[in-house]
NUTIFI-351200 format. One record per atom (N, C-alpha, C, O): residue in three letters; z, y, x. Coordinates in steps of 0.1 Angstrom, whole numbers, plus 5000, padded with zeros to 4 digits. Layout:
BEGIN
AlaZYX...
***
This chain:
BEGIN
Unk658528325324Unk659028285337Unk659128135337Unk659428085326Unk659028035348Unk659027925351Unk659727915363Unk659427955374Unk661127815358Unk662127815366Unk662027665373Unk661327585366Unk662427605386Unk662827435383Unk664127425380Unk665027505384Unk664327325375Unk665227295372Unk665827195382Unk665427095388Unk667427275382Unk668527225393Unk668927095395Unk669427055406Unk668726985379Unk669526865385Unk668026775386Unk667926715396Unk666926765378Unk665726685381Unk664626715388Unk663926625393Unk664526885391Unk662926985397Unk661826985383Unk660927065386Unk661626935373Unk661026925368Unk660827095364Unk661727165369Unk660027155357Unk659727285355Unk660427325342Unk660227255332Unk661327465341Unk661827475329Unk661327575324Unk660927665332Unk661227575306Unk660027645300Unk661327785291Unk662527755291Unk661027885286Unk661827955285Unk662127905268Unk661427805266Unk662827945259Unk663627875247Unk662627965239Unk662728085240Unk661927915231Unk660827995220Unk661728065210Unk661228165207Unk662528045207Unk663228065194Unk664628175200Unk664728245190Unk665328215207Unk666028285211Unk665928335226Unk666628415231Unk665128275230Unk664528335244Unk665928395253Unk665928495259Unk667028325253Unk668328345254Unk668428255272Unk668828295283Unk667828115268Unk668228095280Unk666427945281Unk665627915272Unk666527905291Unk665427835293Unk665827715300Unk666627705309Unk664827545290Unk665227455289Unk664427345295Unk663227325294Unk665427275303Unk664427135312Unk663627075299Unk664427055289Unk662127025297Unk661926915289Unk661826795292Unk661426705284Unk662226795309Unk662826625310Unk664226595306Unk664726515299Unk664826685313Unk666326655310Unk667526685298Unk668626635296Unk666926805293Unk667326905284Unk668426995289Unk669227045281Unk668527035303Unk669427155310Unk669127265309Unk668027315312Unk670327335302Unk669727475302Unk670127575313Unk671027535321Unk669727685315Unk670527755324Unk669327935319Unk668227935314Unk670128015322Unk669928185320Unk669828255332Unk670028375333Unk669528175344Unk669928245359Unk668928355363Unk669028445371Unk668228335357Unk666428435359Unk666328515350Unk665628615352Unk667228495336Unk666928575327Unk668328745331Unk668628805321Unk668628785339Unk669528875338Unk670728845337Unk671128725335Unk671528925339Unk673128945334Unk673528995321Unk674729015319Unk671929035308Unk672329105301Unk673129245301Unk673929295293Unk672629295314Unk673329435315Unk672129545314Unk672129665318Unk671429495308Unk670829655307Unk670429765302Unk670029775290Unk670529885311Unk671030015308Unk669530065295Unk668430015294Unk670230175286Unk669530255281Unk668430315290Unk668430305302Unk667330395281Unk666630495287Unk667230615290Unk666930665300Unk668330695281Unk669530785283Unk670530735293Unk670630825302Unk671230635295Unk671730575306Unk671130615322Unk671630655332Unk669730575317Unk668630575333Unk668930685336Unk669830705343Unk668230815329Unk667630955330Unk669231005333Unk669131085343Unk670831005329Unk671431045340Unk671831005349Unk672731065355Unk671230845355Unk671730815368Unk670730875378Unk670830835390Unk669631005376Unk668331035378Unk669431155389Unk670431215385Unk668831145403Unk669631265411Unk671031215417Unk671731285425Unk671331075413Unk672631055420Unk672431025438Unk671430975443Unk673331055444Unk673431005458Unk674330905460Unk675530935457Unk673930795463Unk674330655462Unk674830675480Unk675930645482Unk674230715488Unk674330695502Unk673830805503Unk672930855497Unk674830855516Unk674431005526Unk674630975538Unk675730975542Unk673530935547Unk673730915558Unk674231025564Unk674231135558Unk674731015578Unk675431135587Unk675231095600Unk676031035607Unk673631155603Unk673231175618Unk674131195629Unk674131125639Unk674731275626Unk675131405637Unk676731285643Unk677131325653Unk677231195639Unk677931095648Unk677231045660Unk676131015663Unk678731045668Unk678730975682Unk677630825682Unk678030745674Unk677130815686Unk676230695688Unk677230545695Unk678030565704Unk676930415689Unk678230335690Unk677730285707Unk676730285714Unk678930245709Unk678730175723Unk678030025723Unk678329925717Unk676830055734Unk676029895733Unk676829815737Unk677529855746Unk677029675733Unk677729625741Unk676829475751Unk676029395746Unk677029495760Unk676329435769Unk675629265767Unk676429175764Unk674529265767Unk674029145768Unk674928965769Unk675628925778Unk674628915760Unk675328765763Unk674728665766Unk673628665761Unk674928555772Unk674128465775Unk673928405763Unk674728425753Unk672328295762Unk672428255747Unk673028115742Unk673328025749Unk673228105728Unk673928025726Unk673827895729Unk672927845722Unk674227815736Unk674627675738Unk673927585734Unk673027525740Unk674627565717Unk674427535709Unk672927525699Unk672627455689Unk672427605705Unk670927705697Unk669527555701Unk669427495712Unk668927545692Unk668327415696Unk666927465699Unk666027385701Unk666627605699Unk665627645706Unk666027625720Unk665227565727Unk667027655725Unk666927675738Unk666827795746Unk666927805758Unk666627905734Unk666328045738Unk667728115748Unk667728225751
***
């Protein structure tokens, strides 16, 4: 992965040796922001999150009230 880097833009190369986190070679900044949070799950982990319902939608509710048209913004430098 090839990141830029935040304080010069120069392109940061990933760390050969511990591949932990990846380093400007103009400036020497390091940073891990691409590489993860280090959270990740087993293959046993995965296979029982396999079948979960995260979200159940529910059709069968009252439908919300539209609320009527506004003029547009002011401020909006389209002009729309």
């Amino acid at each position: 992965m090839r990141c830029g880097c935040p304080h010069c833009g120069a392109f940061m190369i990933q760390e050969e040796e511990s591949r932990q986190a990846c380093v400007c070679p103009a400036c020497g900044y390091r940073c891990n922001a691409c590489l993860g949070t280090g959270t990740a799950i087993s293959r046993e982990e995965l296979s029982q999150l396999r079948g979960t319902e995260w979200f159940t939608p529910q059709f069968d509710g009252a439908a919300e009230e539209q609320s009527p048209l506004t003029p547009a913004d002011p401020d909006d430098p389209a002009g729309s």
